[in-house]
N, C-alpha and C positions, 0 to 999 in steps of 0.2 A: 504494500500500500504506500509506500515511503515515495515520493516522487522528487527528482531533480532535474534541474536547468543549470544550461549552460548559453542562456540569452538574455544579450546585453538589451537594456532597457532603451530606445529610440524616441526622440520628442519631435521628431520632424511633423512637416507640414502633415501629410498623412495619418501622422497620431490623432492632431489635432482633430480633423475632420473624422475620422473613426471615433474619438471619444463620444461624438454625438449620436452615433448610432445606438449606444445604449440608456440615452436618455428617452429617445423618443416616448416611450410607453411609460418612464419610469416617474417622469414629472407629473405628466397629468395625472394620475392614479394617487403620489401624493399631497398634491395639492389640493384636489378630490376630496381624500381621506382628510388630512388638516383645515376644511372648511367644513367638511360635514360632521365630524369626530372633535372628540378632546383632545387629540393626537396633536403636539406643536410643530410646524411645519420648519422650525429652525434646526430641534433638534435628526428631525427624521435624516434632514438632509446632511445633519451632521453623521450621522448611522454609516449614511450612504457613502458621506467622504473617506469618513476611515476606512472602510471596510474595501472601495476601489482600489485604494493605494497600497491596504496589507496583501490581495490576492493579483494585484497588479505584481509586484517584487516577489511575493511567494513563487508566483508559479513564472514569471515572465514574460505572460501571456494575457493576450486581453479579454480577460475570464469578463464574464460579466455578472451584475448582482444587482437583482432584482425585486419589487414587493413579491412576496406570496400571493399572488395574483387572487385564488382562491377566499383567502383568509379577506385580502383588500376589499373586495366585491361583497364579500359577504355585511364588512362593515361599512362600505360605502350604503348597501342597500339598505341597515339598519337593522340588521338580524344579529349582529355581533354589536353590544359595547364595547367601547374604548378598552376597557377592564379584561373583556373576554378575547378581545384582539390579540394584550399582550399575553395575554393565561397560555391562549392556543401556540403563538409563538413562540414559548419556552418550552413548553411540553412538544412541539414538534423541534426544537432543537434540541432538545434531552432525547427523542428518540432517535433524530439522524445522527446523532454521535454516537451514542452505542450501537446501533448499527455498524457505523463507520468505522470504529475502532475496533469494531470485533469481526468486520469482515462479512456481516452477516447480510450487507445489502446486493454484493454479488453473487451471493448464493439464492437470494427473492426473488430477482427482480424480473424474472419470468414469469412470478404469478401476477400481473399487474398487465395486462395483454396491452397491446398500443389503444386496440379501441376503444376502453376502457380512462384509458387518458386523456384521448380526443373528446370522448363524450362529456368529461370534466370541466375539460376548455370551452367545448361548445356551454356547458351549463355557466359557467362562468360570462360567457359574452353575452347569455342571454339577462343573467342579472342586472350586469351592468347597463345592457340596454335600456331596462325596467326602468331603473333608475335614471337614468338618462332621458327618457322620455317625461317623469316625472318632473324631474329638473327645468325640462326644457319649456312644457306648457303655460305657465303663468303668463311667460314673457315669449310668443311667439314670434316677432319679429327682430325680439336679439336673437333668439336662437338660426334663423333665417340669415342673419345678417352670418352670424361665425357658420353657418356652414357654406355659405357665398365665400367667405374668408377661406375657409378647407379647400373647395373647389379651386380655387384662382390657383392656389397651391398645388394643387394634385395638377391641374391643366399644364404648368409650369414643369413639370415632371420631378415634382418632391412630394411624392403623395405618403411615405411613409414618416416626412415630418408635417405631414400638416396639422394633426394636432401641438405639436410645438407652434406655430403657426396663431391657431386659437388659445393656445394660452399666452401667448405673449403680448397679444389682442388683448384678453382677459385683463391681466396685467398692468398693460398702458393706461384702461380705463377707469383700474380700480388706482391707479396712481395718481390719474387726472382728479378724482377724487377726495383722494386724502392726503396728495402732497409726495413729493419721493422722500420713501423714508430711511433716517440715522443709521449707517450700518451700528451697528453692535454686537456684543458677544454674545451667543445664546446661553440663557442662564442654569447652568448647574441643577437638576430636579434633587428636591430636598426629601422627595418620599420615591416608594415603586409604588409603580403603577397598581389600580386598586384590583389585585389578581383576584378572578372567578373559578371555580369547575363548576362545570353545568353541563344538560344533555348540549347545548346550539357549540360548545366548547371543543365536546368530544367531535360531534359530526363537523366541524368545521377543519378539525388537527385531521378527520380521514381522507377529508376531499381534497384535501391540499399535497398531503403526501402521497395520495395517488399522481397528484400532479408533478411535484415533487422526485418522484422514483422515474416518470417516465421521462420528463421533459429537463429538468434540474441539475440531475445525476446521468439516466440512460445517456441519452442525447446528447447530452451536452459533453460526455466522458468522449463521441462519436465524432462528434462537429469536431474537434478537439484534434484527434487524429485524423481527420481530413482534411481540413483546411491549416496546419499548425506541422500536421506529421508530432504531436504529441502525444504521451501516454501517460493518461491522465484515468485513474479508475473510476468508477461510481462510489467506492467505500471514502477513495479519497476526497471527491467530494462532497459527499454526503459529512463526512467528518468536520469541514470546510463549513459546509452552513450549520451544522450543529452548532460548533466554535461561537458561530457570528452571532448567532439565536443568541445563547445566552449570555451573552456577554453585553449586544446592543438594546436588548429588548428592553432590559431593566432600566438603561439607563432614559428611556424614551423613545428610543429609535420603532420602526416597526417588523413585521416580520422581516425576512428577506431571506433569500434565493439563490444560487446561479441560474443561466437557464441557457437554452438555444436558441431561443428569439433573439436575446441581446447579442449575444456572440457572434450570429449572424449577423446581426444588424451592425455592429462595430466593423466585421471583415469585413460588408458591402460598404462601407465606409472610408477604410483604408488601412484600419490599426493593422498591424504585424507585430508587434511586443504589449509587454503592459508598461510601456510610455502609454499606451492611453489611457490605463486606468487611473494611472498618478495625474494626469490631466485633467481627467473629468472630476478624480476625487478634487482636487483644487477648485475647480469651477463651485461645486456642490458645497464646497467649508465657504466659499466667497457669500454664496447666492443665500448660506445659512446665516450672513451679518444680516442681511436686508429684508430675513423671512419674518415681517411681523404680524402680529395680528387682526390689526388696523388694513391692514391695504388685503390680507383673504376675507375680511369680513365684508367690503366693500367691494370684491370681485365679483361679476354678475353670474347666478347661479344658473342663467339660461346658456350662458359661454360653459359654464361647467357641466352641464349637459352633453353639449355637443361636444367636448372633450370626450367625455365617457362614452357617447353614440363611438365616434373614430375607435378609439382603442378596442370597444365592444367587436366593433365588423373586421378589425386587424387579426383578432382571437378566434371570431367563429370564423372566419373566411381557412386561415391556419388549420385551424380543428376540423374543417369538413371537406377540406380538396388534399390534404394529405393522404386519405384514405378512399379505397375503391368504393363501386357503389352499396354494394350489402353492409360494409362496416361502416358507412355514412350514414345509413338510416338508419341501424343501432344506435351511435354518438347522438346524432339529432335525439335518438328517442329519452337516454340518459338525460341530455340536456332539458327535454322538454318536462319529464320526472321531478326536476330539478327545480322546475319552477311551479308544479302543483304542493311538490314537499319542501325537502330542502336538498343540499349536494351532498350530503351526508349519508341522505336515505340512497339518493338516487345512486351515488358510488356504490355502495352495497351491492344495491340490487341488478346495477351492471355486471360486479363481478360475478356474483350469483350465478347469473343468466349468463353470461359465457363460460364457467369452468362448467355448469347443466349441461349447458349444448357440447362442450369439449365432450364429455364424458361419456354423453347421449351414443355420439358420434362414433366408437372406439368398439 
């Protein structure tokens, strides 16, 4: 499980421009969470600094780190407290570490089939949707306006930052607002966060780690020697977000991830080392002087909609052209489970239903 580099860290122009490919999803989702939640959006980003720049120089590579996209959704839609966001985040960092350190997630991670992970994603984009269309009705002609804003964007051929795009939009109007504000230091949290266990806790830590195992750790272990030529395990990373779980959690940060959307999205970008992660981690400590609470209150909640809509159709789009047709309408159908119950039940009962049918089969 032990992994070593022997690559020099690179800042060039290229870094710079791969650094942003793993913000695209990473920003709106918490600024998202930090507008709707208790969650403060100085420290999250502070989470996110650190943690670029430790697996930037660990591994070399422009690993990338992620919300718990699962966990995020769930609390953006209002199904998770604050409280239970962090609970779920420790508990699924306490179980990717002993996993990870005991080797035991390369010996799983067959029972977790792909479709079964797509259907997660899919359930996931379909939350956020939810939410996002909630968001967006009050005020239907800002939401009209930032998806004009997204469009211009995508016709331009940056259709994977266009939500970057609408939040900077967001942003400019909530500053027009309340004045550009003081950078400053984010302040030191004097208590932990007010930790829960509950049933929405547990089913929240399963659908994530479903996600988690296929996309975070499989994939991402995959992307990794493909595009890198590295050999990078799933225990090893899986260890990786363990580590970051409890360490960032407590201190405010929120969950977080590796994954193969961002890593992708950094190598369509340009990164070739982790100069990009220490880049973007930089960006992210800067952007956490000027994260106050004042200018997210004052950001339009119909722009944070249509934020959430983009990210939403980036996920299911992801989640339902990766797979052939019969495992498409499977995923969809998890997904649609997902939004009568919750992604807890609905993982369940996806696994269920395919190790049934596996068995049936034999």
């Amino acid at each position: 499980m032990a992994f070593r580099h022997d690559r020099r860290l690179s800042f060039a122009r290229h870094e710079l421009t791969g650094a942003l490919g793993d913000s695209i999803t990473v920003l709106p989702i918490v600024a998202s969470l930090a507008a709707l939640t208790d969650a403060r959006l100085s420290l999250i980003l502070l989470g996110f600094a650190v943690f670029q720049i430790v697996w930037g120089v660990r591994y070399g590579l422009p690993l990338s780190v992620e919300p718990m996209k699962a966990l995020a959704a769930l609390a953006i839609g209002g199904a998770l407290t604050y409280g239970e966001l962090a609970t779920a985040g420790v508990l699924a960092g306490g179980i990717l570490l002993v996993v990870g350190t005991t080797g035991a997630l390369g010996r799983v991670e067959h029972l977790v089939p792909p479709v079964v992970v797509r259907g997660v994603q899919f359930a996931v984009a379909l939350l956020l949707l939810r939410t996002a269309f909630d968001l967006a009705r009050p005020a239907p002609l800002v939401a009209l306006a930032g998806v004009g804003v997204a469009l211009v964007v995508s016709v331009l051929g940056y259709r994977r930052a266009s939500a970057l795009a609408v939040l900077a939009v967001g942003f400019a109007v909530a500053g027009y607002h309340t004045g550009v504000p003081t950078p400053s230091l984010p302040a030191i949290p004097t208590a932990l966060p007010p930790f829960t266990l509950d049933t929405a806790v547990y089913s929240g830590v399963a659908a994530q780690l479903a996600m988690t195992v296929g996309n975070a750790a499989v994939a991402t272990s995959l992307l990794l020697t493909d595009l890198y030529d590295a050999d990078v395990s799933v225990d090893a990373l899986a260890t990786s977000m363990g580590a970051m779980n409890l360490i960032a959690v407590p201190l405010g940060a929120i969950p977080m991830c590796h994954g193969s959307g961002g890593l992708a999205g950094k190598h369509a970008f340009g990164a070739r080392t982790g100069g990009a992660n220490v880049i973007l981690g930089v960006g992210y400590a800067l952007l956490a002087l000027v994260a106050t609470g004042g200018l997210l209150a004052a950001f339009p909640l119909a722009l944070l909609g249509v934020l959430l809509a983009a990210v939403a159709l980036e996920l299911g789009t992801t989640a339902l052209t990766t797979l052939d047709t019969r495992p498409t309408i499977a995923a969809a159908a998890i997904g649609g489970l997902a939004l009568l119950t919750n992604v807890g039940i609905a993982f369940i009962a996806g696994l269920v239903a395919y190790h049934t049918h596996a068995a049936l089969r034999r």
